[in-house]
C-alpha positions, 0 to 999 in steps of 0.5 A, spaced: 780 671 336 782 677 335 788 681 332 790 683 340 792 676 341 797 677 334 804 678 336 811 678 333 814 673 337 811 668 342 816 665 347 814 659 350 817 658 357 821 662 362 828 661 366 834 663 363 833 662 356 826 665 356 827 671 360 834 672 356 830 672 349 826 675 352 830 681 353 832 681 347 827 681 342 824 686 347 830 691 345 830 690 338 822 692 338 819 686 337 814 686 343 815 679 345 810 675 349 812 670 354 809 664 357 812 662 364 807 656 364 807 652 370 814 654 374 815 661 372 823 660 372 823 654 370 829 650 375 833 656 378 826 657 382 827 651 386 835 652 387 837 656 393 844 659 393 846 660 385 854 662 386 856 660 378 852 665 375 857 671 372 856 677 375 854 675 382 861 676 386 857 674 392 852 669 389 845 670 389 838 666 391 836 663 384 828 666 384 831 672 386 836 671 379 830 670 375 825 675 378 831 680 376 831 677 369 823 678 368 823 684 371 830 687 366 826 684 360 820 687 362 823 694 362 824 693 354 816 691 353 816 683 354 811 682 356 809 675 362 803 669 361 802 666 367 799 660 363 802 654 359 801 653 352 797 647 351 797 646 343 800 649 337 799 649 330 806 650 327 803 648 320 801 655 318 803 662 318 802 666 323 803 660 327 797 658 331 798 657 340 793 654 344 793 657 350 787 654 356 781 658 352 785 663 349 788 663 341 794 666 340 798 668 333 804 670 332 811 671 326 816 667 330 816 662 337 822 662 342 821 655 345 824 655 351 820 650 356 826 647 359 827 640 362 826 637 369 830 632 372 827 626 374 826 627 381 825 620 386 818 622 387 818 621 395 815 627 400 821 628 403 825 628 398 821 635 397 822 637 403 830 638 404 830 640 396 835 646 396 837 644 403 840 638 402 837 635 397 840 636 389 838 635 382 845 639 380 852 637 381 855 642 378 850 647 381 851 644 389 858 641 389 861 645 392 857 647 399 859 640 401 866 641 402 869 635 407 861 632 407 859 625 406 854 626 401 850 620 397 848 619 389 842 615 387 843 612 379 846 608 375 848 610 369 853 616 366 850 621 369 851 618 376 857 616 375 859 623 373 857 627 378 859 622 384 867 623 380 865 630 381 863 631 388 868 627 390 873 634 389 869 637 395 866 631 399 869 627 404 866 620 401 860 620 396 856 614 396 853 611 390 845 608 391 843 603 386 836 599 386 839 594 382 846 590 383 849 592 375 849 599 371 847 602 366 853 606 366 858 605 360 865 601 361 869 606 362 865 612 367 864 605 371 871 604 371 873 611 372 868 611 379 870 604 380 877 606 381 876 613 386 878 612 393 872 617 396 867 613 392 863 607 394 856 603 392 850 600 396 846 596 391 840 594 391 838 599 395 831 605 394 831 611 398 825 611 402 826 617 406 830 623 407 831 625 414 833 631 417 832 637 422 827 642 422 828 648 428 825 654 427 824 654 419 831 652 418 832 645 415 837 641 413 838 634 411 841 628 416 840 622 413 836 617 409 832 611 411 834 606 406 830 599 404 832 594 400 830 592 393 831 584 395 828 583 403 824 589 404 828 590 410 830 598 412 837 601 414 839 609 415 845 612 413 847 618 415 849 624 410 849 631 409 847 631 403 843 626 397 844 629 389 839 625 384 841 623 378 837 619 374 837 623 369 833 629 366 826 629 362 826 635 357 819 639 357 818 637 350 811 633 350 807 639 346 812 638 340 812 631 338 811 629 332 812 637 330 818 638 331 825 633 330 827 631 337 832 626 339 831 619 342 831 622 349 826 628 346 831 633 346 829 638 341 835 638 335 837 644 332 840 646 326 848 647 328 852 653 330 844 656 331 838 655 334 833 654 328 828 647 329 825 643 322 820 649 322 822 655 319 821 661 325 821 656 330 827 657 335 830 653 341 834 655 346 836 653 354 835 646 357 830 643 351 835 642 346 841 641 351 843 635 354 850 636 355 851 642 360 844 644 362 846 650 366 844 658 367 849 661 363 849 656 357 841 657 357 842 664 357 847 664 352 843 660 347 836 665 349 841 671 346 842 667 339 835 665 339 832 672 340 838 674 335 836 668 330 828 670 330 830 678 329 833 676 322 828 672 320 823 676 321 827 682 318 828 677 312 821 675 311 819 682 310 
């Protein structure tokens, strides 16, 4: 290990929170260093058109969004890994990370490895991602004005999002593999009573179907099957939003850091400060009530401010 590999502040994790930190950490001098890991990004790398973010009256393309950020930020002497980080040792200081066969050390850690929603794991779910296909209802809803669109899910979140979408869709269709839900009485009830909303239950999907001209895709439908007879049906929809729910990116901390029961990191309120003093967190891997581009970024900022001031402190 040498002394080069020692820096004042180590962001692990990018998207809007990393880069956002980033920035400002950059400003105040504190050359940080950022691990963008395995999606440099993070989520907005696999949304196409991003019309919710301040700023863009037209909108903007969600990797272009985040290529701006990185290079802003980089402006001010951040500098970008294109590695994970795969150990820490947070029981000392400087703080020990691992990353591959490199050591590194650093003062202060940003944590912002965001989180992943939990996707069906079907190919052709990949391949209509953003062209139809969504994890985010709040992100997407609105390009399907007038359109049929299905959700898959069971419990709050689904129910959520399916209420949600009917302001802009003609009718949402809830898929659900059992014939109960997990959902809570009253988010049930609420969907339940919606005049746009209906159920298919005991339903999987097993396909998305949809057209592929000259590389122009969009999604048409789904080839459903049922979890009782094994027997297949198609439906036709202009758009499918999963929601299964969402995993935060947090394996690397258990046992280090406090997390809830779904591993959602917890931090101290009002501030972005973890259990361990110079540890910070911020974006999606300790939100799981908005889980958006703004709310990460606002969180980055308060991150990179708390991280200044302890630094300043220690000293």
């Amino acid at each position: 290990m040498t002394e080069n590999n020692h820096y004042k502040v180590i962001i692990i994790g990018s998207g809007p929170a990393g880069f956002t930190a980033a920035l400002y950490t950059g400003r105040a001098n504190l050359n940080p260093l950022m691990f963008e890991g395995m999606q440099p990004g993070g989520q907005l790398t696999i949304t196409t058109e991003v019309e919710n973010y301040p700023g863009f009256e037209h909108g903007i393309q969600g990797p272009e969004l985040m290529d701006i950020m990185r290079k802003q930020a980089q402006r001010f002497g951040a500098k970008s890994v294109y590695q994970e980080i795969t150990e820490v040792d947070f029981s000392r200081r400087p703080f020990v990370l691992k990353s591959y066969d490199e050591i590194y050390t650093a003062d202060a850690v940003i944590v912002s490895t965001g989180a992943s929603a939990r996707l069906l794991g079907i190919e052709s779910e990949n391949k209509f991602m953003g062209y139809g296909v969504s994890a985010c209802a709040t992100c997407d809803g609105f390009f399907f004005k007038g359109l049929k669109i299905l959700v898959v899910g069971g419990g709050d979140t689904a129910m959520e999002e399916a209420n949600y979408l009917t302001k802009f869709a003609s009718e949402v269709t809830v898929v659900h593999r059992r014939d109960e839900f997990r959902a809570s009485k009253i988010m049930l009830d609420r969907a339940k009573k919606n005049p746009k909303i209906k159920f298919l239950m005991n339903k999987v999907i097993k396909e998305v179907i949809g057209k592929d001209e000259n590389g122009r895709k969009s999604m048409t439908g789904v080839i459903l099957r049922d979890t009782k007879d094994n027997s297949t049906s198609q439906v036709e929809a202009d758009g499918l939003f999963i929601a299964i729910g969402h995993k935060p990116n947090t394996d690397l901390f258990k046992g280090i850091l406090d997390m809830d029961e779904t591993g959602y990191l917890k931090v101290k309120a009002g501030s972005t400060y973890t259990n361990i003093e110079g540890v910070f967190a911020a974006g999606d891997v300790a939100d799981k009530t908005y889980r958006q581009a703004i709310s990460a970024a606002g969180t980055g900022c308060m991150a990179a401010i708390d991280a200044e001031r302890w630094l300043e402190a220690q000293e």
